[in-house]
Backbone as a ProteinNet text record, in pm:
[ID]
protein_1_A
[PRIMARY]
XXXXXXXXXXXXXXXXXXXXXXXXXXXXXXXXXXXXXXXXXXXXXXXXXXXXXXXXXXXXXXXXXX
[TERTIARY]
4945.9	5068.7	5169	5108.1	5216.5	5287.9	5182.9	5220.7	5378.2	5315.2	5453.1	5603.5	5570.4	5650.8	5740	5694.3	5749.3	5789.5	5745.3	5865.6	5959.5	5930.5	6102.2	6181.2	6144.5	6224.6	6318.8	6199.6	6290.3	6388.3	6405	6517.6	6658.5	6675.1	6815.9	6961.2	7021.3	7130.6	7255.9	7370.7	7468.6	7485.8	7430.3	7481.5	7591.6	7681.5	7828.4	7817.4	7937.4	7891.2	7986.6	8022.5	8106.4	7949.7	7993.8	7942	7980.5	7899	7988.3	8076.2	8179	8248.8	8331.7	8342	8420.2	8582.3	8679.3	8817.2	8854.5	8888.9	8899.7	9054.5	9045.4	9186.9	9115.5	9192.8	9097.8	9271.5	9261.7	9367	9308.6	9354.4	9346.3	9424.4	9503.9	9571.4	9569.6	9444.7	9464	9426.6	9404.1	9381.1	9483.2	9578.3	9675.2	9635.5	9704.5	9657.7	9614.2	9504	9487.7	9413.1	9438.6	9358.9	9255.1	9186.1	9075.7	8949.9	8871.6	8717.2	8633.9	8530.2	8436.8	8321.1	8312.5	8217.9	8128.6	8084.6	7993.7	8008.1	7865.4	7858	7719.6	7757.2	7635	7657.9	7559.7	7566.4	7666.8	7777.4	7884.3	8005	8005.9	8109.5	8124.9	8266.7	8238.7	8381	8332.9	8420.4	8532.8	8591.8	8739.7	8766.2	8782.3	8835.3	8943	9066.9	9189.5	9247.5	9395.6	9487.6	9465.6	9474.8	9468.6	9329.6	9255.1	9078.3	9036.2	8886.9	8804.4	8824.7	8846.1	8876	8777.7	8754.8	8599	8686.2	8623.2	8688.2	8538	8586	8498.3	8480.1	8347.5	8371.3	8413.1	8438.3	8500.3	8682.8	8699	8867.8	8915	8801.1	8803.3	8790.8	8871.6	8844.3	8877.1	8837.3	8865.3	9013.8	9048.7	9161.9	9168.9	9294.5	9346	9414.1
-2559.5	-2488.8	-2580.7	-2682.6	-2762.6	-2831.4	-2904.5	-3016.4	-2930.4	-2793.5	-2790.1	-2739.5	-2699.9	-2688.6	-2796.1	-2910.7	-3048.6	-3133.4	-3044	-3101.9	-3037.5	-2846.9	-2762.7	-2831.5	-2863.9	-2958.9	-3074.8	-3158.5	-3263.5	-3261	-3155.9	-3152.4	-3202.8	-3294	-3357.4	-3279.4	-3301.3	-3230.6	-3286.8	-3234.3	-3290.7	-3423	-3502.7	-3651.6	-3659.5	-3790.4	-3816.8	-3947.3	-3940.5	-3989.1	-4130	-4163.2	-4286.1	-4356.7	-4506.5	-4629.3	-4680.1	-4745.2	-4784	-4911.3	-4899.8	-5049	-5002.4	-4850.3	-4857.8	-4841.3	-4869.3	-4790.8	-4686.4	-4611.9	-4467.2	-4405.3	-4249	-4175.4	-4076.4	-4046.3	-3880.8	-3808.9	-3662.1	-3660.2	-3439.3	-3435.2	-3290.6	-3197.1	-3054.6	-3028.7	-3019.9	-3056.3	-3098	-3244.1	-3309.1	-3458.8	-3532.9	-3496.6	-3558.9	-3657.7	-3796.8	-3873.4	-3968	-4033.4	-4159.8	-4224.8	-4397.2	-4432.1	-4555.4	-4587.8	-4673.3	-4749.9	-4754.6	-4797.1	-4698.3	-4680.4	-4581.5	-4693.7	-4605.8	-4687.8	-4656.1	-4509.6	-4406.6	-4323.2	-4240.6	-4143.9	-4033.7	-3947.8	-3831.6	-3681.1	-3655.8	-3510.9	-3457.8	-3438.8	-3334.6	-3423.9	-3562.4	-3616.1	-3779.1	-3808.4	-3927.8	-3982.9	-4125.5	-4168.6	-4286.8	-4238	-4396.8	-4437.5	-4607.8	-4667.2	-4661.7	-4662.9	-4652.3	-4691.6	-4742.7	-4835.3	-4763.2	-4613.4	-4519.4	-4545.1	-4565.7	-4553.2	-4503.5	-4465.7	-4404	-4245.2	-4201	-4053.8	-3980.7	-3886.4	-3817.2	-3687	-3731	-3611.4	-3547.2	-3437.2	-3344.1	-3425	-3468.8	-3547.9	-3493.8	-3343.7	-3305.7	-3337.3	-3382.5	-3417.4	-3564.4	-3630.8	-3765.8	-3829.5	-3912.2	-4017	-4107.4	-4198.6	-4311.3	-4362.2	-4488.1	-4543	-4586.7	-4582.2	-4645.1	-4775.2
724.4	756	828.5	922.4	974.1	923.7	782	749.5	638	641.8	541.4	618.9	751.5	784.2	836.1	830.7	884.5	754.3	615.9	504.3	510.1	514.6	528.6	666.5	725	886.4	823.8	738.1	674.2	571.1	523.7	400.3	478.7	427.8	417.2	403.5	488.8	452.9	362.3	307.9	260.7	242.4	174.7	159.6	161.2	214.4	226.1	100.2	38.6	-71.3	-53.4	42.1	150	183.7	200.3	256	366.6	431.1	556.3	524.7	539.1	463.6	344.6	310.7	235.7	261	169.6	197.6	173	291.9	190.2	326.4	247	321.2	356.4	504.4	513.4	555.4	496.6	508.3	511.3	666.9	657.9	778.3	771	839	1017.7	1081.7	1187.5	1253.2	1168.6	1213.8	1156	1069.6	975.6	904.7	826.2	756.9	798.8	776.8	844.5	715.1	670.1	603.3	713	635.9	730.3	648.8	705.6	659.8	720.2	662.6	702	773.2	901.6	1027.9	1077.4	1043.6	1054.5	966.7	964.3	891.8	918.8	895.8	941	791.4	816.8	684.6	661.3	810.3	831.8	894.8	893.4	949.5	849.2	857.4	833.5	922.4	986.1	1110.9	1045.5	1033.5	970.3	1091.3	1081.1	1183.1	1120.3	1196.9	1160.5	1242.8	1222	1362.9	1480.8	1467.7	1619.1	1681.9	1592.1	1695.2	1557.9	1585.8	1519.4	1502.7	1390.3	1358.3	1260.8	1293.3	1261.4	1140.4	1011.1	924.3	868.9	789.7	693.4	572.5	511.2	384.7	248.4	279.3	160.1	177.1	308.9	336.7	294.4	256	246.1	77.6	86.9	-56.7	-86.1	-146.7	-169.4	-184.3	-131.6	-152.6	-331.1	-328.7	-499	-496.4
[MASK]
++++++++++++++++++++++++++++++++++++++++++++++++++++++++++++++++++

């Protein structure tokens, strides 16, 4: 019983589908636009360094530069 409850524990959440190092834009109505590199990343966040500092968006707010 433990061992299965310590696979339902491990299910992974939301992959961010960003690299660290990539270029991308995050662009959403309360953080406004910022483009950057991605410097972090977690299930539910991904962090652009950007001229202002580091800015933490939703990765569905985010995408790649063109």
């Amino acid at each position: 019983m433990a061992r299965a409850w310590n696979r339902v524990r491990a299910v992974p959440g939301p992959a961010s589908p960003y690299k660290i190092g990539d270029a991308v834009v995050g662009d959403d109505p309360f953080n406004g636009r910022h483009e950057g590199v991605v410097v972090s990343r977690t299930p539910g966040s991904v962090g652009i360094g950007a001229a202002e500092g580091v800015v933490y968006f939703d990765p569905r707010h985010v995408r790649r530069q063109e």
